[in-house]
N, CA, C and O atoms as a GROMACS GRO file, in nm:
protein
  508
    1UNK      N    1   0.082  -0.119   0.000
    1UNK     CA    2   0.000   0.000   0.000
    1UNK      C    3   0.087   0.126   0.000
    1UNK      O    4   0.049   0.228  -0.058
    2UNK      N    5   0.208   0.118   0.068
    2UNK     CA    6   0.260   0.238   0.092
    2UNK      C    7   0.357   0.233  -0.053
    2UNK      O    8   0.400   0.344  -0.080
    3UNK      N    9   0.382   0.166  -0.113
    3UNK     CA   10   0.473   0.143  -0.287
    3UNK      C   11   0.315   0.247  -0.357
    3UNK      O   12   0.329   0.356  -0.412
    4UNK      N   13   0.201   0.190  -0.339
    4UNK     CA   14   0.132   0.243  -0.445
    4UNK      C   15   0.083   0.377  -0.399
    4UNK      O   16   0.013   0.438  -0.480
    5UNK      N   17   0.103   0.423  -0.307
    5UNK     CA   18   0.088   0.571  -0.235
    5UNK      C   19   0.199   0.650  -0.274
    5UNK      O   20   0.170   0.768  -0.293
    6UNK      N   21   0.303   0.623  -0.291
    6UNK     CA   22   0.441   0.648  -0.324
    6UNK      C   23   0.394   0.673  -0.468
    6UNK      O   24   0.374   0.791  -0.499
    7UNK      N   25   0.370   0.562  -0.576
    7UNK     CA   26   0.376   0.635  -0.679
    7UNK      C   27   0.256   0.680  -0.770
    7UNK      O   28   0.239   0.692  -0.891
    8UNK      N   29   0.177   0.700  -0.650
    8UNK     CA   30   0.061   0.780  -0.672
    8UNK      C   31   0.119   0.927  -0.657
    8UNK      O   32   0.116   0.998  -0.758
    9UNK      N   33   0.163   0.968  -0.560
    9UNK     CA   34   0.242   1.096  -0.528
    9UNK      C   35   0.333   1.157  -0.664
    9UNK      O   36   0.321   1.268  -0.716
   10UNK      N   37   0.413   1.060  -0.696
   10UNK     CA   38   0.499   1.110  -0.824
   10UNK      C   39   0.438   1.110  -0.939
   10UNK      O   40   0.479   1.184  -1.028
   11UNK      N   41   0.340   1.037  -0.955
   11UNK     CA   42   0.225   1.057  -1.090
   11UNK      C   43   0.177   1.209  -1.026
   11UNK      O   44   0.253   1.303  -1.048
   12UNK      N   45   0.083   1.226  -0.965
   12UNK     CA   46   0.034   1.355  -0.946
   12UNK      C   47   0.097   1.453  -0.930
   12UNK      O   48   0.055   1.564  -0.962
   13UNK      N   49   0.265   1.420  -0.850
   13UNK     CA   50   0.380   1.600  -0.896
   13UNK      C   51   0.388   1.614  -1.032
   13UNK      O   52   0.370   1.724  -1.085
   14UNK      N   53   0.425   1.475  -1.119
   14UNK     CA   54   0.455   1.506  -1.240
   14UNK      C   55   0.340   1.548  -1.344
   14UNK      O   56   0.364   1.606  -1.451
   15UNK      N   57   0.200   1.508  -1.295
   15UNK     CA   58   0.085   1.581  -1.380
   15UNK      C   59   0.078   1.738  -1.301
   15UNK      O   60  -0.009   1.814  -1.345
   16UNK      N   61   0.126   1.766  -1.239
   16UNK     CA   62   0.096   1.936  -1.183
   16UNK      C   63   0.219   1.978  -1.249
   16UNK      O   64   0.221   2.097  -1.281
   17UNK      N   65   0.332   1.902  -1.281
   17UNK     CA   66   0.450   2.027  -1.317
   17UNK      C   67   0.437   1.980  -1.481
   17UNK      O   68   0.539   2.008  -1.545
   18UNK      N   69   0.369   1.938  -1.531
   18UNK     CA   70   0.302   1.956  -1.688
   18UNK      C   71   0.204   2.033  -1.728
   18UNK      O   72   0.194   2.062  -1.847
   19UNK      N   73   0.132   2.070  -1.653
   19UNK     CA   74   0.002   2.154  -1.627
   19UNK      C   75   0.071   2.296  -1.702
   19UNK      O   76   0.158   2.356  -1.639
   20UNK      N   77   0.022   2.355  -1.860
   20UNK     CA   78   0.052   2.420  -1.867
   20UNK      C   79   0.070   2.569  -1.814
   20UNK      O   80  -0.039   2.619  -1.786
   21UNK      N   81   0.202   2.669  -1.789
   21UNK     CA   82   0.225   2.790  -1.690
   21UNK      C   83   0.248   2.696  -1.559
   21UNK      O   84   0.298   2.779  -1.484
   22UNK      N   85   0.245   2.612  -1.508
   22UNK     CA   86   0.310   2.544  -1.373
   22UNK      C   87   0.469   2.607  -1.386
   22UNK      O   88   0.506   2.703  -1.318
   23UNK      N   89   0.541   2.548  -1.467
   23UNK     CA   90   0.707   2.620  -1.450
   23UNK      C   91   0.707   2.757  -1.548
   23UNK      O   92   0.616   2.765  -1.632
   24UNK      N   93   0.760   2.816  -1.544
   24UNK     CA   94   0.768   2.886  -1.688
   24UNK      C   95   0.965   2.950  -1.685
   24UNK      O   96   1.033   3.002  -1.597
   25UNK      N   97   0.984   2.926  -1.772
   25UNK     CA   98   1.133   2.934  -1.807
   25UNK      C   99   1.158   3.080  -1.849
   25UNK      O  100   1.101   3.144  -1.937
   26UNK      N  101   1.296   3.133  -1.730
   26UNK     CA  102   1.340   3.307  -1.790
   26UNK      C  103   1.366   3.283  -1.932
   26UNK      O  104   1.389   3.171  -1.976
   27UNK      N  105   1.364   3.382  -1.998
   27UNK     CA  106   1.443   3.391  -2.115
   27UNK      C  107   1.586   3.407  -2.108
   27UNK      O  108   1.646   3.483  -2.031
   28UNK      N  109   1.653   3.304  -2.221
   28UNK     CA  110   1.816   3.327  -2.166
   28UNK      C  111   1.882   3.465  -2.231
   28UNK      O  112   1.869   3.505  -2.347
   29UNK      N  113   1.957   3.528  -2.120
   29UNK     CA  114   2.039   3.641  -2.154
   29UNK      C  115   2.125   3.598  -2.298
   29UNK      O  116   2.199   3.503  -2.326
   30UNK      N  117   2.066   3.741  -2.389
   30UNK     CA  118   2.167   3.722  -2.531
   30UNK      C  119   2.320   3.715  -2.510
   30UNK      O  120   2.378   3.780  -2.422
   31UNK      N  121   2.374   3.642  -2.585
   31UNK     CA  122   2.497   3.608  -2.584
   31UNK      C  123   2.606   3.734  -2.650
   31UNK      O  124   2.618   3.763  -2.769
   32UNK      N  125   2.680   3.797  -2.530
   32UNK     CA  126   2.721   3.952  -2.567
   32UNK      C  127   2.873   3.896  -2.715
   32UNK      O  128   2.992   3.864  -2.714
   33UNK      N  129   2.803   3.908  -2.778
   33UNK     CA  130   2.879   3.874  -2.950
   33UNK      C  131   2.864   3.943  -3.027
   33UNK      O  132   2.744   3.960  -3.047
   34UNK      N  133   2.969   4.040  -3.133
   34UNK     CA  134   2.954   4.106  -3.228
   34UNK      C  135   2.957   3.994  -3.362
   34UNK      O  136   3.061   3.932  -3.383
   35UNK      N  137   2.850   3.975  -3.438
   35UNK     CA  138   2.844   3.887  -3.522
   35UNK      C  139   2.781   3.970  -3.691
   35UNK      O  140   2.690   4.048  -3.717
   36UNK      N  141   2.883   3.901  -3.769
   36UNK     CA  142   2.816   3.968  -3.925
   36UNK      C  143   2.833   3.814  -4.002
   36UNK      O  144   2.926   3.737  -4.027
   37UNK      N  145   2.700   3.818  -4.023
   37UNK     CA  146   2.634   3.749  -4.163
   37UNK      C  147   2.676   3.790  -4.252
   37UNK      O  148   2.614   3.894  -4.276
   38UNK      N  149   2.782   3.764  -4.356
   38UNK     CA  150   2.805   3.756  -4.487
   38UNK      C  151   2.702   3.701  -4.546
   38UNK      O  152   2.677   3.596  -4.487
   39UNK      N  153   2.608   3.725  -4.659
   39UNK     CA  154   2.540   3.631  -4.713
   39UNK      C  155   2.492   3.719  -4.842
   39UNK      O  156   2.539   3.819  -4.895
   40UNK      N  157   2.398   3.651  -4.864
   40UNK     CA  158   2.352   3.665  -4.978
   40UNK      C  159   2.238   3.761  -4.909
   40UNK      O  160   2.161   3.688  -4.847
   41UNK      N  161   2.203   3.892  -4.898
   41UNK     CA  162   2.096   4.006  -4.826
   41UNK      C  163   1.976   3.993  -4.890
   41UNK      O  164   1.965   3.974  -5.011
   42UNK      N  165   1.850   4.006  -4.780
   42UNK     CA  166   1.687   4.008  -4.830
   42UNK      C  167   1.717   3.842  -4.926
   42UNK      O  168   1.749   3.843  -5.045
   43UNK      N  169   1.704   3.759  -4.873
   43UNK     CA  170   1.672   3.613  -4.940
   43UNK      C  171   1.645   3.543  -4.817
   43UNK      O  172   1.702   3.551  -4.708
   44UNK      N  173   1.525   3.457  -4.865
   44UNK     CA  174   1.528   3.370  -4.749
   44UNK      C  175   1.598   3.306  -4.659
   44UNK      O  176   1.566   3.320  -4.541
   45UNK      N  177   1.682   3.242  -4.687
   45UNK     CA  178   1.788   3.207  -4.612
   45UNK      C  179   1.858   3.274  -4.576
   45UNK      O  180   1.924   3.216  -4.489
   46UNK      N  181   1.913   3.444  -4.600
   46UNK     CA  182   1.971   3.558  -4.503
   46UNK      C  183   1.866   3.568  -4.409
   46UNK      O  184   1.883   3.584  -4.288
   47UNK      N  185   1.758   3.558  -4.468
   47UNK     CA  186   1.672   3.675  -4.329
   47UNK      C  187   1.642   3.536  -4.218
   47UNK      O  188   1.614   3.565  -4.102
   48UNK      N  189   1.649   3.401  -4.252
   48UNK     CA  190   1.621   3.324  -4.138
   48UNK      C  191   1.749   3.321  -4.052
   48UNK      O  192   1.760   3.375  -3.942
   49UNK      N  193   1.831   3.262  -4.107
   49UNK     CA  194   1.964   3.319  -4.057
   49UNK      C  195   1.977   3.418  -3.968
   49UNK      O  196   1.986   3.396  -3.848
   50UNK      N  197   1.978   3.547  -4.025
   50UNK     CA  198   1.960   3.658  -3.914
   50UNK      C  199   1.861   3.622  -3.806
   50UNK      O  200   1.904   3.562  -3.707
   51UNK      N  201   1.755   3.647  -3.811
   51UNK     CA  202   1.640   3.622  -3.736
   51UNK      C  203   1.681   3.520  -3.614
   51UNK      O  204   1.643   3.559  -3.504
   52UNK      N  205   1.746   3.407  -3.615
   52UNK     CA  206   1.824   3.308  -3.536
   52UNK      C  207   1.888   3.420  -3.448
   52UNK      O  208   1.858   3.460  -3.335
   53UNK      N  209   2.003   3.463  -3.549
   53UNK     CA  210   2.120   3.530  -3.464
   53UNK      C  211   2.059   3.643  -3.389
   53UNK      O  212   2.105   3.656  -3.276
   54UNK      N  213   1.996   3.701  -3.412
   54UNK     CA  214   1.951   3.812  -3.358
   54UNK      C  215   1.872   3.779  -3.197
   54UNK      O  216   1.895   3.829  -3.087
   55UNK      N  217   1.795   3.697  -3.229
   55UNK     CA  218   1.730   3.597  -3.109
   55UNK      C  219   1.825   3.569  -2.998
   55UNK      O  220   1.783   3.574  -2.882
   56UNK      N  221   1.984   3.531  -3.030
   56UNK     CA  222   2.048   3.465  -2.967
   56UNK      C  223   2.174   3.561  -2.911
   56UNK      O  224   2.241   3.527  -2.814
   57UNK      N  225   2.198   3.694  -2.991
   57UNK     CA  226   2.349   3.729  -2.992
   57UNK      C  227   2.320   3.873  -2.957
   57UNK      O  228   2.223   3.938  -2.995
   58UNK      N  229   2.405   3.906  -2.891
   58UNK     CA  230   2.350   4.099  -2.863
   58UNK      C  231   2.341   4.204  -2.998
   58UNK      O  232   2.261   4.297  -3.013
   59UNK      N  233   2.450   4.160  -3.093
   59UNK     CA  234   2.450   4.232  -3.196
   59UNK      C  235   2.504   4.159  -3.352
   59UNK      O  236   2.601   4.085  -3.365
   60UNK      N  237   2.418   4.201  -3.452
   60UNK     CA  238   2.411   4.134  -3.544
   60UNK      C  239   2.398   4.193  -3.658
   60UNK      O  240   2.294   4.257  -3.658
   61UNK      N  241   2.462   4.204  -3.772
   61UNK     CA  242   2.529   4.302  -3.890
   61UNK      C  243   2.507   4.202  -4.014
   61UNK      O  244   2.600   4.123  -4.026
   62UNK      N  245   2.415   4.190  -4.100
   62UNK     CA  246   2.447   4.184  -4.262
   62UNK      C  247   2.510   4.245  -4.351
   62UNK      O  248   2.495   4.366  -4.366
   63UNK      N  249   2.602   4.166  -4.436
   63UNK     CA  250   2.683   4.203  -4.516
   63UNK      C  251   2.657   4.092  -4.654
   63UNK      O  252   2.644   3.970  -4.664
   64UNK      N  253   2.657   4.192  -4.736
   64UNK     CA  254   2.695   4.124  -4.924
   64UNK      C  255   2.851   4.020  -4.872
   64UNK      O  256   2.950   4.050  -4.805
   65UNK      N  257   2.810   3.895  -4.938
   65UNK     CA  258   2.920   3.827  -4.950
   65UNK      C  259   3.022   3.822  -5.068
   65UNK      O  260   3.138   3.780  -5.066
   66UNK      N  261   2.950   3.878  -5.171
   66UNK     CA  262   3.020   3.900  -5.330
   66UNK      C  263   3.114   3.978  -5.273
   66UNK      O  264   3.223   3.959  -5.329
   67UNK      N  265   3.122   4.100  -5.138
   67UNK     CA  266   3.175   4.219  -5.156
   67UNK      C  267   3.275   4.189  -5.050
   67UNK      O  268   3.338   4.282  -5.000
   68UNK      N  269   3.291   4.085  -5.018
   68UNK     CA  270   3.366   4.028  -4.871
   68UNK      C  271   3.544   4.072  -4.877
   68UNK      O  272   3.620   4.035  -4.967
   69UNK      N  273   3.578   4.144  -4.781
   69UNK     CA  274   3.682   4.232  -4.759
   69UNK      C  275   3.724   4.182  -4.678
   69UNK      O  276   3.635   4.184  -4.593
   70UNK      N  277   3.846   4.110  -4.620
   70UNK     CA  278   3.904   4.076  -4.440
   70UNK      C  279   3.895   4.194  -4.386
   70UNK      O  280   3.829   4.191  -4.283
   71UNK      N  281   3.937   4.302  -4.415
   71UNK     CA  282   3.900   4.401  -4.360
   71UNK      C  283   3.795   4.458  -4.292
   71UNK      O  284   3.798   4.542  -4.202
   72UNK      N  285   3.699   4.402  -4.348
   72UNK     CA  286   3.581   4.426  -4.266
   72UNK      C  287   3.503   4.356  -4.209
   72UNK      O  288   3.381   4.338  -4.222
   73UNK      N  289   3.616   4.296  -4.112
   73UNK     CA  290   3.560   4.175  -4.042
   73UNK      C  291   3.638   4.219  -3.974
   73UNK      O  292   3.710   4.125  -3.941
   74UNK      N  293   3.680   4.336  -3.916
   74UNK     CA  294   3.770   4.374  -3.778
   74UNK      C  295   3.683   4.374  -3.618
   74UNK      O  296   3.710   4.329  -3.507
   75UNK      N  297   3.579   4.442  -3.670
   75UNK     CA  298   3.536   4.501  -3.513
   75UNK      C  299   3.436   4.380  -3.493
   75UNK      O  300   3.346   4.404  -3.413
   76UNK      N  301   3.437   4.240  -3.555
   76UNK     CA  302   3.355   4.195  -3.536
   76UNK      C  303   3.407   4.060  -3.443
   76UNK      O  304   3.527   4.038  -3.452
   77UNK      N  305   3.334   3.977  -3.362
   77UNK     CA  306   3.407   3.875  -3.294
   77UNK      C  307   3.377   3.736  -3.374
   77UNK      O  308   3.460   3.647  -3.388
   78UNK      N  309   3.236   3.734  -3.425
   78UNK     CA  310   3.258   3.604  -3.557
   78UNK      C  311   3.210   3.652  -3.699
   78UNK      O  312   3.149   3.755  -3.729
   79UNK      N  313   3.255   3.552  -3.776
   79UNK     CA  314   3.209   3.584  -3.928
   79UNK      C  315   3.159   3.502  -3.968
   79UNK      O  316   3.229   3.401  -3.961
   80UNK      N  317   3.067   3.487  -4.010
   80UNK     CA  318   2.967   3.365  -4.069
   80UNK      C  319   2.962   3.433  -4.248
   80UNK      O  320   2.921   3.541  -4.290
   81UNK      N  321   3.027   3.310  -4.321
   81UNK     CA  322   3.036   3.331  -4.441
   81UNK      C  323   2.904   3.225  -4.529
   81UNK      O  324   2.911   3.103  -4.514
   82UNK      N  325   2.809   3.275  -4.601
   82UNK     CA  326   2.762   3.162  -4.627
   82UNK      C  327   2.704   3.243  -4.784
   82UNK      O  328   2.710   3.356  -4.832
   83UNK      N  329   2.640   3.096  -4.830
   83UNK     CA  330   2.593   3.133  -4.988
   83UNK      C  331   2.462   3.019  -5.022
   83UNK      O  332   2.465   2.896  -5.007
   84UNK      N  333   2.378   3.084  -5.060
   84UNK     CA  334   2.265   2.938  -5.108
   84UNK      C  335   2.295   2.917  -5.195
   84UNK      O  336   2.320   2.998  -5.284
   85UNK      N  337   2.307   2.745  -5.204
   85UNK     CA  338   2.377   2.652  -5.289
   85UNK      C  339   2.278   2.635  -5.435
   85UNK      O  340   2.307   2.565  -5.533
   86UNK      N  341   2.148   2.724  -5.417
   86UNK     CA  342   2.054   2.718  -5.503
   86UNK      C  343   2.103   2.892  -5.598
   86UNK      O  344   2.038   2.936  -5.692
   87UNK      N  345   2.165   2.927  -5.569
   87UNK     CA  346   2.202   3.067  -5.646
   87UNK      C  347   2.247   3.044  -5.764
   87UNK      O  348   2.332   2.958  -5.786
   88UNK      N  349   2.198   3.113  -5.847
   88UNK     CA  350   2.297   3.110  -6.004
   88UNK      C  351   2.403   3.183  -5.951
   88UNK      O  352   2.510   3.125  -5.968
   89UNK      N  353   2.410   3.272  -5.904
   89UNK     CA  354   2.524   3.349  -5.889
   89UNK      C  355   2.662   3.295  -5.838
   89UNK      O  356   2.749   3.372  -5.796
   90UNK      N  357   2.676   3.158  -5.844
   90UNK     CA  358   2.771   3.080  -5.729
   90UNK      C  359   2.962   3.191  -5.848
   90UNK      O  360   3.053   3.256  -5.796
   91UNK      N  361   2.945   3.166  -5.961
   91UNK     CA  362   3.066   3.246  -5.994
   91UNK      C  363   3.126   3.329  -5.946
   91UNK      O  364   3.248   3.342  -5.948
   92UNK      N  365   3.014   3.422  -5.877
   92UNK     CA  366   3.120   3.560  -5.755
   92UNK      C  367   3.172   3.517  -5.682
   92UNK      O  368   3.253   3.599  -5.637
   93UNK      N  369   3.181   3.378  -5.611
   93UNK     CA  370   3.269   3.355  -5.489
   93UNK      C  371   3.399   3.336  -5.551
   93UNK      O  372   3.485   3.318  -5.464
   94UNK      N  373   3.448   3.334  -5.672
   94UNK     CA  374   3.528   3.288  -5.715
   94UNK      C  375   3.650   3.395  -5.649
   94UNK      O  376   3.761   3.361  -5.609
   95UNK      N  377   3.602   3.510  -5.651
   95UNK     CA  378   3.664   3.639  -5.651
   95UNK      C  379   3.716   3.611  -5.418
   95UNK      O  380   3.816   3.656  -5.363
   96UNK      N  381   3.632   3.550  -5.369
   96UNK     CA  382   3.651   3.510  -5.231
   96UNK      C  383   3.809   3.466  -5.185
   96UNK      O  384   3.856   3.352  -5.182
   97UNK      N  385   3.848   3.543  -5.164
   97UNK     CA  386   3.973   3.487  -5.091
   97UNK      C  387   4.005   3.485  -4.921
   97UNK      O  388   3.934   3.572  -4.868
   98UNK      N  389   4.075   3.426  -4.836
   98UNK     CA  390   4.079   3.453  -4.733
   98UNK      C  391   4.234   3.481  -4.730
   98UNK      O  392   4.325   3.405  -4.765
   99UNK      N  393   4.242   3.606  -4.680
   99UNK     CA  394   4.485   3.583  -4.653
   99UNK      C  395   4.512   3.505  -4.580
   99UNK      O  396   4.453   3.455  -4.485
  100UNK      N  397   4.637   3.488  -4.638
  100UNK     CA  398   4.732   3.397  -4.508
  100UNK      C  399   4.697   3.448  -4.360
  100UNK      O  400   4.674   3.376  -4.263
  101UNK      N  401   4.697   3.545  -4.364
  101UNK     CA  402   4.706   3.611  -4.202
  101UNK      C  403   4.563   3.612  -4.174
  101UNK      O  404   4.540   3.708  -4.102
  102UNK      N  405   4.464   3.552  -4.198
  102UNK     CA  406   4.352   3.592  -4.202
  102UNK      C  407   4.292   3.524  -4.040
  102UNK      O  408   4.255   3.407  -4.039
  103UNK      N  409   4.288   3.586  -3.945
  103UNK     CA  410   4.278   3.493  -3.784
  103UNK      C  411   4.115   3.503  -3.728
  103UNK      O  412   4.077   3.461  -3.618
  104UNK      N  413   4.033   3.566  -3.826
  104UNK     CA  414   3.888   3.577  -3.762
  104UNK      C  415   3.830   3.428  -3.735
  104UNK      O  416   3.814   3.339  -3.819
  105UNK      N  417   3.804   3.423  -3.605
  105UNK     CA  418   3.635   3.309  -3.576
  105UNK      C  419   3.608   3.312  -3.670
  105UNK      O  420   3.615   3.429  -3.707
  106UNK      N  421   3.561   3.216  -3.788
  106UNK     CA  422   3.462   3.224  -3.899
  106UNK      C  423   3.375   3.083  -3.956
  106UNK      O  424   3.420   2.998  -4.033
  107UNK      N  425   3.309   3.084  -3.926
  107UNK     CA  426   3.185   2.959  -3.958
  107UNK      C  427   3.163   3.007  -4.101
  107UNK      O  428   3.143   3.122  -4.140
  108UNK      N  429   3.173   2.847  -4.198
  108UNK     CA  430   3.194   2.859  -4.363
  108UNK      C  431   3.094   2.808  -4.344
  108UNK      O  432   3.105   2.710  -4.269
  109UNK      N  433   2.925   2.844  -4.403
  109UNK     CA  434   2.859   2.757  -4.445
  109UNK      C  435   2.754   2.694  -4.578
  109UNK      O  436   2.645   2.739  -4.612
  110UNK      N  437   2.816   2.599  -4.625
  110UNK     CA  438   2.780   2.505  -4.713
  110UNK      C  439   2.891   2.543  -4.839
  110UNK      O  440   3.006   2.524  -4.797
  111UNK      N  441   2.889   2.583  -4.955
  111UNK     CA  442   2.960   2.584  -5.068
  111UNK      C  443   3.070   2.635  -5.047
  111UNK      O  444   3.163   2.595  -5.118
  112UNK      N  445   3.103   2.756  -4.929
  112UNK     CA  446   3.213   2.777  -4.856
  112UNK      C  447   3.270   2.713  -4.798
  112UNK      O  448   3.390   2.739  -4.806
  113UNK      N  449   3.245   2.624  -4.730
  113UNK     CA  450   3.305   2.513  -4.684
  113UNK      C  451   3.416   2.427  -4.752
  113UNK      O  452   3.530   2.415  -4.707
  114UNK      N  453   3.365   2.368  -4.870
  114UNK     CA  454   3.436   2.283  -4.929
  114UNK      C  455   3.518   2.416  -5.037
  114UNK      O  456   3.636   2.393  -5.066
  115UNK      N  457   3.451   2.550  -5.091
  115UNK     CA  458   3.561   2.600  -5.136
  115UNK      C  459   3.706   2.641  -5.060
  115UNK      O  460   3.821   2.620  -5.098
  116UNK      N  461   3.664   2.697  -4.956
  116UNK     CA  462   3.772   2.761  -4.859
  116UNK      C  463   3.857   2.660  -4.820
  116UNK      O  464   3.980   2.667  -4.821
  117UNK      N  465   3.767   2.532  -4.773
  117UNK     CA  466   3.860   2.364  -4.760
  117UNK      C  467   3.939   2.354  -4.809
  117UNK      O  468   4.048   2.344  -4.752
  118UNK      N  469   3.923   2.350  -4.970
  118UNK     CA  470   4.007   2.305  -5.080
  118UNK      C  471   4.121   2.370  -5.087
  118UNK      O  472   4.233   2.321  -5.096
  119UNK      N  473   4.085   2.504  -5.083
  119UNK     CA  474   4.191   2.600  -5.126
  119UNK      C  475   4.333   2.605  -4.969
  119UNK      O  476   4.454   2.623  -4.977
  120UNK      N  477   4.256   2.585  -4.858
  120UNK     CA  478   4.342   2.534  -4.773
  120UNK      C  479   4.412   2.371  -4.745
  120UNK      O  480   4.498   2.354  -4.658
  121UNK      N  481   4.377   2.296  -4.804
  121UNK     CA  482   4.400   2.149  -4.801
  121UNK      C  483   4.342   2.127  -4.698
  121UNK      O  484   4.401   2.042  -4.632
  122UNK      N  485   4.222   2.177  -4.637
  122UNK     CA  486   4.172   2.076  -4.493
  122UNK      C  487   4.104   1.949  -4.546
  122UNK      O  488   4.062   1.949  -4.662
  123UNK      N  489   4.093   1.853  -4.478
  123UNK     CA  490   4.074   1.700  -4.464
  123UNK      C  491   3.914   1.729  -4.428
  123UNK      O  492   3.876   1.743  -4.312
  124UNK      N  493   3.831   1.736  -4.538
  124UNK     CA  494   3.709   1.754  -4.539
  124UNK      C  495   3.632   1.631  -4.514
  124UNK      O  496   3.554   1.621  -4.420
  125UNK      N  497   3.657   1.531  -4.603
  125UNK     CA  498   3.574   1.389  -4.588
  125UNK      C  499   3.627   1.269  -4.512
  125UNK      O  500   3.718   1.278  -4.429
  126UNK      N  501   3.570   1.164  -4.543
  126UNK     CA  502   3.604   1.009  -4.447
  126UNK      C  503   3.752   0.967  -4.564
  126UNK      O  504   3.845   0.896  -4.527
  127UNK      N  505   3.747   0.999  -4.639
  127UNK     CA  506   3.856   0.893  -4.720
  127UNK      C  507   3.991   1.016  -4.668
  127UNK      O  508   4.108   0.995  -4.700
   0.00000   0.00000   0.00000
């Protein structure tokens, strides 16, 4: 009797702390980060992108990736380089270089990836 009193008790805490508004969770403090989106601007995939970062990071900057400068990736603490793999336009990255000296945080994502890879010899796949 006292086993099924027992988990009578933990059935009924755990149906009150499901009870929707029973807990309710702070919102987490934005993450104090100067961050610029390189991308492709006003396209779906920039503005979801942003929309993420913005949610998550104190401050958040779009930038044209055709127009990508190391230089202007100084005052920033990451660089997120990216391109939709659905663009005709994929030929402008061609013009993308990163310098030797080039030391920014920078998340490559998707067609950047394997270009910037290549051009550095990183060990991209399983073979």
């Amino acid at each position: 009797m006292r086993r099924l009193c027992g988990l009578a008790a933990i059935a009924v805490s755990v149906g009150i702390l499901c009870v929707p508004g029973t807990l309710r969770a702070e919102p987490a403090a934005k993450i104090a980060l100067n961050i610029v989106y390189m991308g492709q601007p006003d396209t779906a995939r920039a503005n979801d992108f942003v929309q993420f970062l913005r949610e998550h990071f104190t401050k958040v900057e779009v930038m044209d990736v055709a127009k990508f400068d190391a230089a202007q990736t100084a005052p920033y603490d990451l660089v997120i380089l990216d391109y939709d793999p659905a663009s005709k336009d994929i030929p402008k990255l061609s013009k993308l270089n990163l310098p030797a000296d080039y030391a920014k945080p920078t998340v490559l994502e998707g067609i950047f990836g394997a270009r910037v890879g290549t051009a550095l010899k990183l060990r991209l796949g399983y073979s």
